[in-house]
N, C-alpha and C positions, 0 to 999 in steps of 0.2 A: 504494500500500500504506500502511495507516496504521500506522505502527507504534506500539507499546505500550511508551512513552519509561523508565516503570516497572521494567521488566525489566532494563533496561540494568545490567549488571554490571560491575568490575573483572575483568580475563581474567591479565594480566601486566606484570611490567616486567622491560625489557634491559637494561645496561650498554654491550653491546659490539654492532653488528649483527650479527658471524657467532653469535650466541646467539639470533638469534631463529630459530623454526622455518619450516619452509615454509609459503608461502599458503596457508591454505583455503576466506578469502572473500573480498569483493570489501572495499576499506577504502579507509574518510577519512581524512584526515590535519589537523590542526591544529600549525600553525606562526608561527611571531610570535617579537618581542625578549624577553629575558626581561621578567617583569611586566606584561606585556601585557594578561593577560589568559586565556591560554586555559584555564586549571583553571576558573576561572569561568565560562566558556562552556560548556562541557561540561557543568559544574552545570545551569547555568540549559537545556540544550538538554534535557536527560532528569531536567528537574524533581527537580533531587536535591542537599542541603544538601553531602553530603562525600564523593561516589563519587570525584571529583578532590578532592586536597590542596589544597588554596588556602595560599598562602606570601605573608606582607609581605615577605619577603626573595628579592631577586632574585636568579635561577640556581639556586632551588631543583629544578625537574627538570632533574636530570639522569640520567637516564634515559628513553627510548622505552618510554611507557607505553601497555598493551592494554586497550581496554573493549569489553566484547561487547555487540550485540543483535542477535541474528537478523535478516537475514541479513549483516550488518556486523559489521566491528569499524571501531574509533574508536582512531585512531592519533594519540596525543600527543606530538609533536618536544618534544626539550629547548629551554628558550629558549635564544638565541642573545646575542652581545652582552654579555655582563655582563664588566664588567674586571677585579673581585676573584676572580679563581681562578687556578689557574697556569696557563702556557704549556699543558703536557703535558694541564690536562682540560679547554683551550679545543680542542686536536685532536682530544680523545675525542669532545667533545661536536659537532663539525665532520664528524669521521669518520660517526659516528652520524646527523646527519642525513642528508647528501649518502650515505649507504652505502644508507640507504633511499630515498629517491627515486631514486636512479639504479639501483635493484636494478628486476626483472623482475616484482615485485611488481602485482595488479591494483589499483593506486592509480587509485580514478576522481574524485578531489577532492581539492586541498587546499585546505583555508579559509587564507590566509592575515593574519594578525593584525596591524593598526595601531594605535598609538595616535591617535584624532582630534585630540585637542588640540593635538598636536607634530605639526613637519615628520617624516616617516619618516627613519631613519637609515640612515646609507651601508649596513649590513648588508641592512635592508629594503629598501633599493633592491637590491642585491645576489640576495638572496632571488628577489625578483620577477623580476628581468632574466633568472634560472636559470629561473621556470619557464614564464616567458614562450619562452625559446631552446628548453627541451628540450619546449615546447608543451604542458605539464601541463595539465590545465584546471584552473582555482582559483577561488575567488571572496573576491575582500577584504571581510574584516569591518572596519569601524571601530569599534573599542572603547570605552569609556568618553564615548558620546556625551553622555546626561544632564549631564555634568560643564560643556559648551557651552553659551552662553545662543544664542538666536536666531541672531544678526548675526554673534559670533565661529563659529560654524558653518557659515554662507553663507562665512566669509570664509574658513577652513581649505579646504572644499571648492572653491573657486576656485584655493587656492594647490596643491590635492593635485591640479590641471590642470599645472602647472608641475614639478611635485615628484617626481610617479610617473610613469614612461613608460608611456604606449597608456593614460592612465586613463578619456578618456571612453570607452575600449572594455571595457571590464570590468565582469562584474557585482559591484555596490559594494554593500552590505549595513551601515549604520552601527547599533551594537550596543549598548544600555545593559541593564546586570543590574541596576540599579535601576529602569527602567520596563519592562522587558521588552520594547524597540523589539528592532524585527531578530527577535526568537526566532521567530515563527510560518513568517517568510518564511524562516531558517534552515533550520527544520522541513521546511515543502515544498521544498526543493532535496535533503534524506535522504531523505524519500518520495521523492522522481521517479528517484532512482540505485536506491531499492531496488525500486524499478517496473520502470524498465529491466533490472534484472539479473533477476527474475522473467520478464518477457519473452521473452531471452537463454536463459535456461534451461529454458523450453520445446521 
């Protein structure tokens, strides 16, 4: 299915998981440390300057944000990891994610989000070990590739053999919004779930 990246609209934002309503379509998820990255990806994935907020300041979502396209929504985790907030909205924001992924929800993707230039932090590793255990399927974006010249990028990618558990098993997607690497390949993996679920619902 090709979808028509255009359309793509803001739907909602949660505070709290038992605020969000029930399922009614089949959803992605985007998850990463805070500044990571994923406002900008979502931009860059449905060709759109400011459908996602983009923040210099890290821990700005906080909130579980909804973007629509037929027949998806696009599920924004709050970033994770940021030290300057209290205790009390490091649990909101913990509750929040882990209340959706562990909800009954048809989540058939989470992109999960790395910085390439840094080793992943004990969170991300964290992150991944969960949806590796509870067998989510996911696929790692490497973010801010552009930023790597050649050589430090062969060498990140060797150490992220060491860094991430099961990584040569995973499909690895390295992502820059300044060249637009990753987005097409991005793209057809939202086509093929929104294929399959056409399919499905035949």
């Amino acid at each position: 299915m090709k979808l028509n990246y255009n359309k793509a609209e803001y739907y909602a934002s949660y505070g709290k998981f038992s605020q969000i309503p029930a399922p009614e379509r089949i959803e992605i998820a985007f998850a990463g440390h805070s500044n990571v990255g994923k406002s900008t990806l979502i931009n860059k994935l449905f060709n759109r300057k400011n459908l996602a907020r983009v923040s210099s300041v890290p821990g700005k979502t906080a909130t579980i944000n909804f973007y629509s396209l037929d027949p998806l929504y696009f599920v924004d985790l709050p970033g994770y990891g940021y030290a300057k907030v209290a205790k009390s909205e490091k649990e909101r924001w913990s509750g929040l994610i882990e209340g959706y992924l562990s909800s009954d929800r048809d989540i058939r993707l989470v992109f999960m989000l790395v910085d390439m230039r840094h080793a992943p932090t004990k969170d991300d590793v964290h992150m991944i070990n969960y949806l590796i255990d509870t067998e989510m399927p996911f696929v790692l974006v490497l973010t801010k590739a552009d930023k790597l010249k050649k050589m430090e990028r062969q060498k990140r990618m060797e150490a992220f053999r060491e860094e991430i558990p099961c990584f040569d098993d995973m499909h690895v997607v390295p992502f820059s919004s300044q060249t637009f690497e990753g987005v097409e390949e991005l793209r057809q993996i939202v086509e093929d779930i929104a294929d399959d679920n056409d399919v499905a619902a035949i």
